[in-house]
N, C-alpha and C positions, 0 to 999 in steps of 0.2 A: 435143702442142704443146710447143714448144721457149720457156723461162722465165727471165729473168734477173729475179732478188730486188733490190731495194734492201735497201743494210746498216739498214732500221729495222725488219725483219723476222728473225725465226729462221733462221738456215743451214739445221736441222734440218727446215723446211719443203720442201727438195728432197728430201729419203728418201722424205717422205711422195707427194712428187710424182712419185717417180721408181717408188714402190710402185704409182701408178695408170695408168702408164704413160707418164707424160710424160719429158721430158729436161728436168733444173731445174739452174741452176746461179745461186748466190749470187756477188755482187761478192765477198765474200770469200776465196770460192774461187777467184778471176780477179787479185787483189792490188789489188782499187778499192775495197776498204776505204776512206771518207774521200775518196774520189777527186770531180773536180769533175762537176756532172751531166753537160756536154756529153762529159766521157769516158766515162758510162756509158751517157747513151745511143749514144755512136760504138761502145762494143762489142756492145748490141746489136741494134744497125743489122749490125755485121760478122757476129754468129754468126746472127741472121733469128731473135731471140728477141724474145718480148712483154717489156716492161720492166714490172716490179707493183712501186710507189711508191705512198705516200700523199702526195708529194710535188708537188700537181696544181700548185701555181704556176710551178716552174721546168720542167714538163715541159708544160705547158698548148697550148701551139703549138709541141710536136714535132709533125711533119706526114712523119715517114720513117722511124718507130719505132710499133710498135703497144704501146701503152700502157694498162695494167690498174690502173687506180686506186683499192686497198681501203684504207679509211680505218682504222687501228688500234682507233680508238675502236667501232667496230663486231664487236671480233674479241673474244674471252674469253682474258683475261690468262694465265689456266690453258689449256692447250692448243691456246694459241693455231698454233702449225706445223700442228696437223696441222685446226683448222677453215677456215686458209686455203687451206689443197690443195685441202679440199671443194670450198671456193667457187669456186676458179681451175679444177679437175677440172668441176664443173659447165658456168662459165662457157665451159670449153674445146669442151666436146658441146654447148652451144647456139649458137655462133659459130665454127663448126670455121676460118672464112676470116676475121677478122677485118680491117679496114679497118685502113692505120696512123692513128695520133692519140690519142685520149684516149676511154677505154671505160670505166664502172664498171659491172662486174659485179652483177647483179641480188641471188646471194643474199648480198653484201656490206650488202647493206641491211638484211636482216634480224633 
């Protein structure tokens, strides 16, 4: 699955993504660092990647971006990048086709 990170997340979470086979790429990496939401969700509208934010209010009725909603507060501060991969790697073999809109991945909850 093809991944765009929001900047509240580890950069280092696409190694971990890109070790399980995905194609991940952080706003960082793209220079939307700080950038406003409606430009990150247009780039990943443009590249056909999931956007993963914990940022559910401003992205709440995007309806043309599939959107992966893991909330920090559910993730371990200590190695945090790489239990997020788990979850999106997870999340990515149970829902190989996701719908666009607003998704929380199941073992985000846990």
């Amino acid at each position: 699955m093809r991944f765009l990170l929001d900047e509240m997340y580890p950069p280092s979470t696409c190694t971990f993504l890109t070790e399980l086979g995905h194609d991940a790429a952080h706003v960082r990496h793209r220079g939307l660092d700080g950038a406003t939401d409606p430009e990150v969700a247009a780039l990943a509208r443009a590249e056909s990647r999931v956007l993963v934010t914990e940022n559910v209010r401003d992205f709440a009725r995007e309806r043309e971006v599939v959107v992966a909603c893991v909330l920090k507060a559910r993730l371990p501060v200590k190695g945090m990048a790489a239990r997020l991969a788990t979850v999106l790697d997870l999340w990515a073999e149970q829902d190989s086709e996701p719908y666009a809109g607003m998704h929380w991945p199941q073992a985000a909850q846990d």
